[in-house]
ROKOLLO-314398 format. One record per atom (N, C-alpha, C, O): x, y, z; residue in one letter. Coordinates in steps of 0.2 Angstrom, whole numbers, plus 5000, padded with zeros to 4 digits. Layout:
// residues N
XYZa ...
// end
This chain:
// residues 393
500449945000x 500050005000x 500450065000x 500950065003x 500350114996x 500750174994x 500750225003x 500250235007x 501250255003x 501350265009x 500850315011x 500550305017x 500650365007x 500250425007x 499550415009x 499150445012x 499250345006x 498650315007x 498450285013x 497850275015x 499250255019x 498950235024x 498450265028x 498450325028x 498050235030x 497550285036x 497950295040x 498450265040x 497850355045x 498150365051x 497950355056x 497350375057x 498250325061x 498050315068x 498050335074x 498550305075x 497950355077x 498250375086x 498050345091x 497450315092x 498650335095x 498650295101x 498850335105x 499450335107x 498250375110x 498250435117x 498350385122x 497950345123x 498950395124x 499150375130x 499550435136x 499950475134x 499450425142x 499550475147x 500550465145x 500750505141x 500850425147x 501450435149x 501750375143x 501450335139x 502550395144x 502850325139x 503150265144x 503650285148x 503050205144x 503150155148x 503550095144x 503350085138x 503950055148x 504049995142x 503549965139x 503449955133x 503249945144x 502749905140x 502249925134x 502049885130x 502049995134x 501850025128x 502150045124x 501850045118x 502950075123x 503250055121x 503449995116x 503650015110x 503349935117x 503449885115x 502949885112x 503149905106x 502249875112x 501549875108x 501649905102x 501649875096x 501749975104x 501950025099x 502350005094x 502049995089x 502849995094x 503349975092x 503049925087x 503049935081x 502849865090x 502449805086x 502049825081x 502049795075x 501649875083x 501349905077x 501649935072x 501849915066x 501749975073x 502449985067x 502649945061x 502549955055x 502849875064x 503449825060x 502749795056x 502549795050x 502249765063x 501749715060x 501349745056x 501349715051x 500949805057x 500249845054x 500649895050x 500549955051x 501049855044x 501249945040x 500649975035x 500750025031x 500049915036x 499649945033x 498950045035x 498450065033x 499350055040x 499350115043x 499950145045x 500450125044x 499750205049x 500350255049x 500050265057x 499450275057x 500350255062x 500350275069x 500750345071x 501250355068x 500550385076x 500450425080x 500550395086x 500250335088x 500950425091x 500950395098x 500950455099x 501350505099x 500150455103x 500050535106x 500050535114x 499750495117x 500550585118x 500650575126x 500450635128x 500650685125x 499950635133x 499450705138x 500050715141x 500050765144x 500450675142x 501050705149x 501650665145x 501750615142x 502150715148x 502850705145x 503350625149x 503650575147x 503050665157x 503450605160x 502950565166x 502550595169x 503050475166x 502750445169x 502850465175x 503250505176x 502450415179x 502650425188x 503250395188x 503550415192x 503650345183x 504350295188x 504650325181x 504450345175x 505350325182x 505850375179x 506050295174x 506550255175x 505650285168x 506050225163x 506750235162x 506950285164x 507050195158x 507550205156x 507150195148x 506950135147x 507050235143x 506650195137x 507050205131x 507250255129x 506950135127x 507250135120x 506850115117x 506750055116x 506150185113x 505950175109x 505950155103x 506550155101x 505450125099x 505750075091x 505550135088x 505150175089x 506050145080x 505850205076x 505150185073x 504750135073x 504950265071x 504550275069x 503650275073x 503150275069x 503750275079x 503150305083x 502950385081x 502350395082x 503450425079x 502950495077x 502750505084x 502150515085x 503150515090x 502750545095x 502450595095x 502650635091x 501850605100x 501650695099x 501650705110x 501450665114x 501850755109x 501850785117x 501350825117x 501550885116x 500850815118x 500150865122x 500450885130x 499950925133x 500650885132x 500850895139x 501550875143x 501750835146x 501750945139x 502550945140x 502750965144x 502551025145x 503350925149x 503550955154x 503050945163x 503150975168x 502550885160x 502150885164x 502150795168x 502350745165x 501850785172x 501950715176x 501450685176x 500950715177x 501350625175x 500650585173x 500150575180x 499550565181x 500650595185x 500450565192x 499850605193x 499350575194x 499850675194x 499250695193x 498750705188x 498350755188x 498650655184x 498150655179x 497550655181x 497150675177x 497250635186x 496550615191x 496350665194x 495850665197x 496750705196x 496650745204x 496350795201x 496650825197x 495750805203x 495550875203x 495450935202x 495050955199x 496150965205x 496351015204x 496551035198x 496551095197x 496650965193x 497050975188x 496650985179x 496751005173x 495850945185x 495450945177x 495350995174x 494850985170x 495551045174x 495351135169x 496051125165x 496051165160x 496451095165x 496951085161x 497051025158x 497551025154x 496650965160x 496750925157x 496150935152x 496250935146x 495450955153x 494850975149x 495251015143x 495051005137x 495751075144x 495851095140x 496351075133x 496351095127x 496851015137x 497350985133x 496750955128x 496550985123x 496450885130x 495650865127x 495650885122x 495950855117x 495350965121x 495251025116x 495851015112x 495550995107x 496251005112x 496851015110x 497050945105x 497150935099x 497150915110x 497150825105x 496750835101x 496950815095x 496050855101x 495550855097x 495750895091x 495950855086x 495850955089x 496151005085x 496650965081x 496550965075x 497150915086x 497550895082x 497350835076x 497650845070x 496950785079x 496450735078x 496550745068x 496750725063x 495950815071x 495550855064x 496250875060x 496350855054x 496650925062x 496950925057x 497650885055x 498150905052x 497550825056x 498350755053x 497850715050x 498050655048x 497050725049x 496650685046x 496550615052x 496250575049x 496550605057x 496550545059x 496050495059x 495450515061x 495950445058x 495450425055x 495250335062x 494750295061x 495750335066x 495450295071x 495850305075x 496450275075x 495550345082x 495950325091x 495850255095x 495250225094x 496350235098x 496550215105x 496450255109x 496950285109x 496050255112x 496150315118x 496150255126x 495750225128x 496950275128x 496950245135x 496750265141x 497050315143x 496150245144x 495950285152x 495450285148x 495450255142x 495050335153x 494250365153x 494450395161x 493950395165x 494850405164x 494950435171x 495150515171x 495450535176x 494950565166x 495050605169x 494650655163x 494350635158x 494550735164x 494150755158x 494250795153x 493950835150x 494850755151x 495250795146x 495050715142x 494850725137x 495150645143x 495050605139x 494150595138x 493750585134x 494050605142x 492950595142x 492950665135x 492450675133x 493350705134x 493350775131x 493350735123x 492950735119x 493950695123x 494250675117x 493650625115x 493450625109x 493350575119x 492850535118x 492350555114x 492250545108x 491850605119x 491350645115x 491650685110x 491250695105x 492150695109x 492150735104x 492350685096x 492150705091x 492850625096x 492750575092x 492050555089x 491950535083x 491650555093x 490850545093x 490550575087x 490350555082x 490550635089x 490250695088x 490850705080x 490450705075x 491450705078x 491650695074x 491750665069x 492050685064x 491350595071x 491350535068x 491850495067x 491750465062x 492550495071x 493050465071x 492950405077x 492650405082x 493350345072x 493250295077x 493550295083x 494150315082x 493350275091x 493550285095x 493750235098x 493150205098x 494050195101x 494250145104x 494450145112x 495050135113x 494050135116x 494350155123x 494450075126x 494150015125x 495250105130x 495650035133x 495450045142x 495550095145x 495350005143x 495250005150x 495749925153x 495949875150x 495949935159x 496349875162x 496049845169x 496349805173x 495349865170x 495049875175x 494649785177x 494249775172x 494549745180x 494549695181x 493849675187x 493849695193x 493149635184x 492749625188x 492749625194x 492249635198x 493449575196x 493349545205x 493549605208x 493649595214x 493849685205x 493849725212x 493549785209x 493949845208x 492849775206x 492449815204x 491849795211x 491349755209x 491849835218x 491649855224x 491449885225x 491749895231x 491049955223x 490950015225x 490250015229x 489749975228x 490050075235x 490050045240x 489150095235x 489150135230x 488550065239x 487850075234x 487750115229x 487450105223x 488050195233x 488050235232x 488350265226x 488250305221x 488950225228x 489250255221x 489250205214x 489150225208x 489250145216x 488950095212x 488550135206x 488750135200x 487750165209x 487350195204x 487450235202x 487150245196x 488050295204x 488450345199x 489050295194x 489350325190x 489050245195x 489550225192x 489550175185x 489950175180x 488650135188x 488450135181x 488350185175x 488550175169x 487950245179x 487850265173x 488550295170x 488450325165x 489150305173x 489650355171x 489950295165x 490050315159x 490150205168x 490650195163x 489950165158x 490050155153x 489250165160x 488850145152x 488950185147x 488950175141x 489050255151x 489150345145x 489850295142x 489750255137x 490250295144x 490750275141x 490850215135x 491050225130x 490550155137x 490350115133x 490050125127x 490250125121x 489350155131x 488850165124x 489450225120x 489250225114x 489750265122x 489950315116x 490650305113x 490950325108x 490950235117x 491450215111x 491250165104x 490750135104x 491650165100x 491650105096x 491550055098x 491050025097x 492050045101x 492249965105x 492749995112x 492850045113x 492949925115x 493249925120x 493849875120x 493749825119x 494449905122x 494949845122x 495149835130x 495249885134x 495049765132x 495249735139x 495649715139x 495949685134x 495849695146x 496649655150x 496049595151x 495649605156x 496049525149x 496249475150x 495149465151x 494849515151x 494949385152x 494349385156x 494149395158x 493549405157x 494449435166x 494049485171x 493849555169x 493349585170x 494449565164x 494149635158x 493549625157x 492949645159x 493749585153x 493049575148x 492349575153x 491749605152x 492449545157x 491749515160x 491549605165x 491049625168x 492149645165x 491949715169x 491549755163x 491049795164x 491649745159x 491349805154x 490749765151x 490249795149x 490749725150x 490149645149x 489449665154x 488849665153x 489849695160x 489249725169x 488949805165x 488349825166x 489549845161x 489249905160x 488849925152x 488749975148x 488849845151x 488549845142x 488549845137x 488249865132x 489349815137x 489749835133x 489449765128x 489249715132x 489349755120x 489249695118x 489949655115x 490449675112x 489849575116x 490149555112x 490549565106x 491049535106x 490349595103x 490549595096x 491049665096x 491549665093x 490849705100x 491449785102x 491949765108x 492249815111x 492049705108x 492549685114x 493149655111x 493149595108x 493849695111x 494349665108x 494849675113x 495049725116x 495249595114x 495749585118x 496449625118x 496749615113x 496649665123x 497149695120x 497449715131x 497349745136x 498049645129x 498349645136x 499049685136x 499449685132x 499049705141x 499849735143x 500249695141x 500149645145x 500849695136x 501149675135x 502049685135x 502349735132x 502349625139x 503249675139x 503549635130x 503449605125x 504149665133x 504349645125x 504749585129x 505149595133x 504549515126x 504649455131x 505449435127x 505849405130x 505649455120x 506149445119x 506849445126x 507349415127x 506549515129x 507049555134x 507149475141x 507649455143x 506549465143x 506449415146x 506749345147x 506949315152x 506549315138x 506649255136x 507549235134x 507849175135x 507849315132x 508649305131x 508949355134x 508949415132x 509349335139x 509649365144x 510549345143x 510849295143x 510749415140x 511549365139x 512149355147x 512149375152x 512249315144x 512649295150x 513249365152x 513349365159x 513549395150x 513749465152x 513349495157x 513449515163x 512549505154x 512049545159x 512149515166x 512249545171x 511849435166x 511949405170x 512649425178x 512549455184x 513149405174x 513649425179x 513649505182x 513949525187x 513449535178x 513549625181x 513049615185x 513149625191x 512449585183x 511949595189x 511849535197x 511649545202x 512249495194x 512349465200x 512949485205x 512849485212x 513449515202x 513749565206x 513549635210x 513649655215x 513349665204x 512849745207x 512349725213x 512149775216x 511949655216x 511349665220x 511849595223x 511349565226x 512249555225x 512549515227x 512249455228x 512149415234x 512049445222x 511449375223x 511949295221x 512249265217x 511849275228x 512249215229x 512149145226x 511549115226x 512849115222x 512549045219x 512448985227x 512648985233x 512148955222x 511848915227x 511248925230x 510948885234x 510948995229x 510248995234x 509749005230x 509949015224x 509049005233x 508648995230x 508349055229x 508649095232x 507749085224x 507649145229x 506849165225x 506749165219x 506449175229x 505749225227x 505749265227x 506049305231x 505449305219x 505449365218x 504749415218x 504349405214x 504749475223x 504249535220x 504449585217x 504949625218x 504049595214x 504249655207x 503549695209x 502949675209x 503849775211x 503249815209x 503549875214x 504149885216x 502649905215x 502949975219x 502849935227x 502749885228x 503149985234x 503049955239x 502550015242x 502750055246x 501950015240x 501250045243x 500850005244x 500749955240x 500450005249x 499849985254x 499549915248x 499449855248x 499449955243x 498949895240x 499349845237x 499149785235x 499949855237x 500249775233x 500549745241x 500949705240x 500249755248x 500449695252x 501149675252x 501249615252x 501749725250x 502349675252x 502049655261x 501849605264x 502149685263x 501949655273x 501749585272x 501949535275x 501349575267x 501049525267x 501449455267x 501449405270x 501749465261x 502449445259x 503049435264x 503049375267x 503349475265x 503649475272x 503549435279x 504049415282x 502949435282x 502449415285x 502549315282x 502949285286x 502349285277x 502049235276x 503049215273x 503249155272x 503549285271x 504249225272x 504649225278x 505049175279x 504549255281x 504749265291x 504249195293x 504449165298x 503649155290x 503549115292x 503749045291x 503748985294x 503949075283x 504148975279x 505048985282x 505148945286x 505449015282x 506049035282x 506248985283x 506548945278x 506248965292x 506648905294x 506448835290x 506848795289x 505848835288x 505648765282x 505948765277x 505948715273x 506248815276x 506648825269x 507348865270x 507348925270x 507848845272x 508148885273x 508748915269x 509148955270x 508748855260x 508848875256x 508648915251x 508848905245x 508148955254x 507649005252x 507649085252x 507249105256x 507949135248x 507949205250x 507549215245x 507349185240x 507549305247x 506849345245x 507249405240x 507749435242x 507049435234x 507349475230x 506849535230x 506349515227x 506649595233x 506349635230x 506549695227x 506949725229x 506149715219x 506349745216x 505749805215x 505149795214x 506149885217x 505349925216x 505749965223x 506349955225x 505350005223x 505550055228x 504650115229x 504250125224x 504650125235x 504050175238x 504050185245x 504550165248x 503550215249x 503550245254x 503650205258x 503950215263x 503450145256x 503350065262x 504050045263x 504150015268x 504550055259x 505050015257x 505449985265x 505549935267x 505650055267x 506150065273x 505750055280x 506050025285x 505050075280x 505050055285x 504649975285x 504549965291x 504449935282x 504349855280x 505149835280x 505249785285x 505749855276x 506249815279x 506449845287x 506849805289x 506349865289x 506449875297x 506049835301x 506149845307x 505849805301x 505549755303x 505549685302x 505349635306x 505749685297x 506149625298x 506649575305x 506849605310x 506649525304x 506949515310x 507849505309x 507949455306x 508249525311x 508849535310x 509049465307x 509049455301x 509049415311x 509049365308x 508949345300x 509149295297x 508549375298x 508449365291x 508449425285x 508049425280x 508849485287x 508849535285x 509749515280x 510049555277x 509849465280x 510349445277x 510149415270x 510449425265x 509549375269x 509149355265x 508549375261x 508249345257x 508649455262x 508249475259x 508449525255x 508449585258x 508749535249x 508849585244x 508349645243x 507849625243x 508449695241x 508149735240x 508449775236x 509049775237x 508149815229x 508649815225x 508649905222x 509049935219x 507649925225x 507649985222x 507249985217x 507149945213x 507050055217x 506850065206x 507450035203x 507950045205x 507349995198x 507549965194x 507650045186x 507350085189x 507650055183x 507250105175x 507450075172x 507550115167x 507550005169x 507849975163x 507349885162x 507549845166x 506849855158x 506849795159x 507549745158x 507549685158x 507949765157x 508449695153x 508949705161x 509549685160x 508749715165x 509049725172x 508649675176x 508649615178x 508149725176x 507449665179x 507749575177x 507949535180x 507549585169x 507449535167x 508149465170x 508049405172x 508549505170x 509249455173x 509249425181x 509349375184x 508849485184x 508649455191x 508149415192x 508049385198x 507549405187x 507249345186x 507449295183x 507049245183x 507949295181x 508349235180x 508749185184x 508949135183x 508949225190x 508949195196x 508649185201x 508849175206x 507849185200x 507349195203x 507049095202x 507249055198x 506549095206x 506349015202x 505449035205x 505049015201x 505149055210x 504349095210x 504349175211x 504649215215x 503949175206x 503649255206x 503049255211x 502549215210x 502949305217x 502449335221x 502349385222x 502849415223x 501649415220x 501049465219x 500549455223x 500049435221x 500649475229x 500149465233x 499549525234x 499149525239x 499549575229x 499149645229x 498349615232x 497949565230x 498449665236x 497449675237x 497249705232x 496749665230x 497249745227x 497049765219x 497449745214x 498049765214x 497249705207x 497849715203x 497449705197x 497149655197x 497249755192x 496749755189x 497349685184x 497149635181x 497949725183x 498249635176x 498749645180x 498549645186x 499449655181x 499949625183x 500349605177x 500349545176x 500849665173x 501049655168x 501849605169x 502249585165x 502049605177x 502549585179x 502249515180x 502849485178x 501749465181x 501649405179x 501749375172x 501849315172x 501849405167x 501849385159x 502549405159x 502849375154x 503049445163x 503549455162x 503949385167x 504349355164x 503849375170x 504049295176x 503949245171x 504449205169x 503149235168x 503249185165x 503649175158x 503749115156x 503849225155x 504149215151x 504849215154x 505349215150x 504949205159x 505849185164x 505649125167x 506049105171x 505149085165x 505249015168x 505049025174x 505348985177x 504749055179x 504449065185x 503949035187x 503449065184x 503848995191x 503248985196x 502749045199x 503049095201x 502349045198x 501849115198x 501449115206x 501249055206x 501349135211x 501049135215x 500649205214x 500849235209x 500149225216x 499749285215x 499049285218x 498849225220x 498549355221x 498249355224x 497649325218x 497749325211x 497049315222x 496649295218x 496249355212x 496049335207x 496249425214x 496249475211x 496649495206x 496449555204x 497049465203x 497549485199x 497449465193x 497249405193x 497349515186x 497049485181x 497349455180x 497049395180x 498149455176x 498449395174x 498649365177x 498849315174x 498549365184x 498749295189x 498049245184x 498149205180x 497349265186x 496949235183x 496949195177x 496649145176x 497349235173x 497249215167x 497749165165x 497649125160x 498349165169x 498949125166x 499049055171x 499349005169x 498849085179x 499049025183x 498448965183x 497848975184x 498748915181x 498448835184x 498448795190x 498748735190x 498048815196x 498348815201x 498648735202x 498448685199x 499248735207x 499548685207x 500048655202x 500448605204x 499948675197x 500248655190x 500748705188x 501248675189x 500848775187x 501248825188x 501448865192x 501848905192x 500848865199x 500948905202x 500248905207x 500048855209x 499948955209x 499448955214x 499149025216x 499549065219x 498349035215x 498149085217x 497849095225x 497649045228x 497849145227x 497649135234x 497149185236x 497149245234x 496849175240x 496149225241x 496449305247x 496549305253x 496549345241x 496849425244x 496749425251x 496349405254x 497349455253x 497549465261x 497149425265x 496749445268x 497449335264x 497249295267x 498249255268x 498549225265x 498349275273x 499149285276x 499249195275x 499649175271x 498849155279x 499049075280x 498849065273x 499349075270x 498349055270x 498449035262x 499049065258x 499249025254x 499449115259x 499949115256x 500549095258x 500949105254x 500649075264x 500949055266x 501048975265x 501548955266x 500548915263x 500348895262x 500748875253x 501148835252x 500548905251x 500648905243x 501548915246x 501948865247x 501748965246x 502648975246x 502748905247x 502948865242x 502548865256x 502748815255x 502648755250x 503048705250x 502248755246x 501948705242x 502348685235x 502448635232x 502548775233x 502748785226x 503648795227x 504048795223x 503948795234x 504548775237x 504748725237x 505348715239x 504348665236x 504348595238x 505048555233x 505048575227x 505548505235x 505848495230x 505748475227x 505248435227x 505948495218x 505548455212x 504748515209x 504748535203x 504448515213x 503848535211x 504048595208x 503848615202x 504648645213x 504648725210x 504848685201x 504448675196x 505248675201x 505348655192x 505148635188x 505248635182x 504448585190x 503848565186x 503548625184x 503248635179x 503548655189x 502948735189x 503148785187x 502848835186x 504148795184x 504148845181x 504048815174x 503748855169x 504248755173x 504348725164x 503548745162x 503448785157x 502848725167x 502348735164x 502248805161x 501848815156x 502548865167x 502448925168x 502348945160x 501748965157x 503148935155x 503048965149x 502748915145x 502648935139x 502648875145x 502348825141x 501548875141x 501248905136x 501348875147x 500548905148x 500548985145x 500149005141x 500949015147x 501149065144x 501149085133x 501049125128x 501449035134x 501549015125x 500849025121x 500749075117x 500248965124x 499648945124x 499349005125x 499049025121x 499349045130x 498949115131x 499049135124x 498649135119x 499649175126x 499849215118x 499649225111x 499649275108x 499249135109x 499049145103x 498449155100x 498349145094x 497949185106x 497349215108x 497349265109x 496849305108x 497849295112x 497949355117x 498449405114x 498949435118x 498349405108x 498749465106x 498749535105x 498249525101x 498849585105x 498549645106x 498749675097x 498349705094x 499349645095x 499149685088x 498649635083x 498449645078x 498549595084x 498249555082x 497349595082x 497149595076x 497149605088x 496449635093x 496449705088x 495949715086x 496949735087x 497149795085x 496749815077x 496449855074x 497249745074x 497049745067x 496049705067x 495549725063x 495949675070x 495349655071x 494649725070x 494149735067x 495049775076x 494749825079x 494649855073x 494049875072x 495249875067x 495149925060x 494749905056x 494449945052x 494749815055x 494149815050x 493449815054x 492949805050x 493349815061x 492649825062x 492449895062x 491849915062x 493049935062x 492850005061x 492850045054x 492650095053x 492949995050x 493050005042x 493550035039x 493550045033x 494150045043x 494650105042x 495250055039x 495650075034x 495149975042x 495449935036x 495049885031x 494549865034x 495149875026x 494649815023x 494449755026x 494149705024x 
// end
């Protein structure tokens, strides 16, 4: 197709992160039957990446010099409503002919919605929001129908993270036929080949010792991801496993006072590593890893579960996790366990610790992992989504 005839696309998204990145990227190489846009309402995410974008994204900065973190807060929507106005202008004049708009959380994208509508551009809203921690309390329940049905009824379609996606937007009306898969995805090459130089720098930078075993969390350390909980249920397997340590990677408010409580005795066993800003760092310390644990009381997907399993890892996770949901077999790779429930998780550690078993349960991890995949692809959902919108044949 002649290059001038591709349609054009955009994909609004708040901030640049790896994993979109990656997506982004894929589209490019796979879908050169369009011309992509990657449009950002904010210049810098909340966690400082390290990022090596793939050419040819065409970024656009709608909001330069500014941090994604506050994109919700209130005070900010007179300025996000007017950025909105603005992507909108843009839209119209590069011709665009089909958005992704990621969120519906603030009023500069509900701005971009209606007004796609109203323009007659197709619009495609991505939500990552997952039925089992869809709890709001009567009251708002009934403000909340009717805010995400506005949302539904006024998109094209909808693209979701995994089963629990679907079956949330499925609650606000969303139909079959406008529901297209589209999961967080990291770039698993970075995961699946790890060279042995990286290896050695990073086992020296975090001092991770041969011969021991070790469970990994990956994330932020605030209230809803439960490292306590973590800590808590490995302070209790310890002595049962005592060629067992603990890797955490991530950094937040909780970090320092959670390790301070540890008990001396086992503050030698627990790494702690910090913000990471690089996947191919991460990726090498889960290569010394043999289970990944995600114990969040919320996890709408959990894009660090598809990153483990593609390292061969045994998966533990709360039952709220979409991709825990989606990926683990319990018993077979790994094990879900019912949110902030301390003995069941403790429970599981020891089970997926057992000699023998942890290596049964990483081989199936990418095996199961594999099989997801070929359902569960986002450019795949992508290109599906263009010809239901007519923008491809």
């Amino acid at each position: 197709m002649n290059t001038e005839q591709r349609p054009r696309i955009a994909i609004i998204s708040n901030s640049q992160t790896p994993y979109r990145m990656h997506v982004h990227g894929r589209i490019v190489r796979e879908l050169n039957e369009v011309e992509l846009f990657s449009v950002f309402t904010h210049e810098f995410s909340n966690s400082p990446w390290r990022l090596h974008p793939s050419p040819g994204l065409q970024p656009v900065y709608m909001g330069q010099g500014e941090k994604s973190e506050k994109q919700s807060h209130w005070s900010n929507q007179r300025n996000e409503w007017a950025k909105g106005g603005a992507v909108l202008k843009w839209l119209v004049q590069n011709a665009v002919r089909f958005v992704l708009l990621e969120g519906y959380n603030d009023f500069g994208r509900l701005r971009i919605l209606h007004g796609c509508r109203r323009l007659r551009i197709p619009c495609f809203v991505f939500g990552d929001s997952n039925i089992l921690a869809d709890r709001p309390a009567p009251w708002k329940a009934a403000i909340k129908r009717r805010f995400v049905g506005w949302v539904v009824r006024c998109a094209t379609g909808i693209f979701y993270c995994g089963k629990l996606g679907r079956q949330y937007f499925q609650r606000y009306g969303a139909e079959e036929k406008r529901l297209f898969s589209f999961p967080y995805e990291p770039d698993y090459s970075t995961f699946e080949n790890v060279p042995e130089a990286r290896l050695q720098t990073v086992r020296q930078a975090y001092t991770v010792q041969p011969g021991r075993r070790y469970l990994i969390f990956s994330g932020r350390f605030v209230p809803v991801k439960r490292v306590d909980l973590l800590l808590q249920a490995f302070v209790e397997v310890a002595a049962q496993r005592p060629e067992w340590d603990l890797i955490l990677i991530g950094d937040g408010p909780l970090r320092e006072p959670l390790l301070e409580k540890l008990p001396p005795a086992l503050r030698d066993r627990v790494i702690s590593t910090g913000f990471i800003p690089d996947a191919a760092t991460v990726a090498a310390l889960y290569q010394f890893g043999s289970v990944l644990v995600l114990p969040s009381d919320f996890e709408p997907w959990g894009v660090v579960v598809t990153e483990a399993a593609m390292s061969s890892l045994a998966l533990i996770c709360s039952s709220v996790t979409g991709a825990g949901v989606e990926l683990i077999q319990d018993g077979i790779n790994g094990h879900l366990f019912p949110a902030g429930d301390a003995a069941a998780l403790r429970d599981a550690l020891l089970d997926a610790t057992l000699p023998g078993k942890t290596e049964r349960m990483r081989t199936a991890s990418r095996e199961i992992l594999n099989k997801w995949r070929q359902t569960s692809d986002p450019v795949k959902s992508l290109r599906a989504a263009l010809r239901f919108a007519g923008t491809l044949p």
